[in-house]
C-alpha positions in Angstrom: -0.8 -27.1 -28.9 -1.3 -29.8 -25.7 2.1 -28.7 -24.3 1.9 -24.8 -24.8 -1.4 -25.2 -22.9 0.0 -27.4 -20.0 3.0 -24.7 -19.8 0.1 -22.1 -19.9 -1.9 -23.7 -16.9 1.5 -24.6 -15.2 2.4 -21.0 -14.7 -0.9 -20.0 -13.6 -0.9 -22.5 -10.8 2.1 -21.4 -9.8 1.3 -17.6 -9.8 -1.6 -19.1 -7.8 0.1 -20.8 -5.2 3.4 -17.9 -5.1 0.5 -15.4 -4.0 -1.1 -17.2 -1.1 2.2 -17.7 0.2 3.5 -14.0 -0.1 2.4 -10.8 1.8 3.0 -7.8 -0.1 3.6 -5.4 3.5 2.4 -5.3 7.3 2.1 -1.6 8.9 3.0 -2.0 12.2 3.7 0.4 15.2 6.8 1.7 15.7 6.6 -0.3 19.4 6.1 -3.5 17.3 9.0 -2.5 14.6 11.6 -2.1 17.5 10.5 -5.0 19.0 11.0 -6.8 16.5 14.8 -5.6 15.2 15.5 -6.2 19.2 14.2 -9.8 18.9 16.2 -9.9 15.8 19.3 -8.5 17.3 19.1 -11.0 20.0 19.5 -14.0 17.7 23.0 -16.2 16.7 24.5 -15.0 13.2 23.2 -15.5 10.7 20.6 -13.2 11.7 17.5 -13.4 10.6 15.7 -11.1 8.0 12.7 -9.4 9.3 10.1 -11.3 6.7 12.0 -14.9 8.5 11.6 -13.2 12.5 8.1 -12.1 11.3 6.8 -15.9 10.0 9.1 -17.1 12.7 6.5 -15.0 15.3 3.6 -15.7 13.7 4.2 -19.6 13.2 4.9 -19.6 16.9 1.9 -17.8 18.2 -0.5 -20.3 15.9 1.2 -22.9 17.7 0.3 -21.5 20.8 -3.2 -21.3 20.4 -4.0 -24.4 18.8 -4.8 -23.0 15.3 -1.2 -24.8 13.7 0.4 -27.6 14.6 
């Protein structure tokens, strides 16, 4: 029974940690959306997907102001 509850509390932690890494959807303006597939447009091949340019933004901006190093 040990192991079926160690599998048990195994997934839950990683349900746990999958959702505070995920964002289900981000409504943005339409100025921000073509912003971004311009951005996106912009970049070498592969391109990157709009969740990647999205984190990509974000990541950088933290940097920028100190909150992410």
């Amino acid at each position: 029974m040990s192991g079926h509850v160690n599998a048990i509390a195994k997934a839950a932690a990683e349900a746990v940690l999958r959702d505070r890494m995920r964002i289900a959807a981000i409504d943005m303006p339409p100025t921000v959306s073509d912003a971004l597939d311009a951005w996106i447009a912009d970049q070498p091949d592969p391109k990157p997907s709009r969740q990647e340019a999205v984190r990509e933004a974000l990541t950088e901006h933290l940097k920028a102001k100190g909150y992410l190093k």
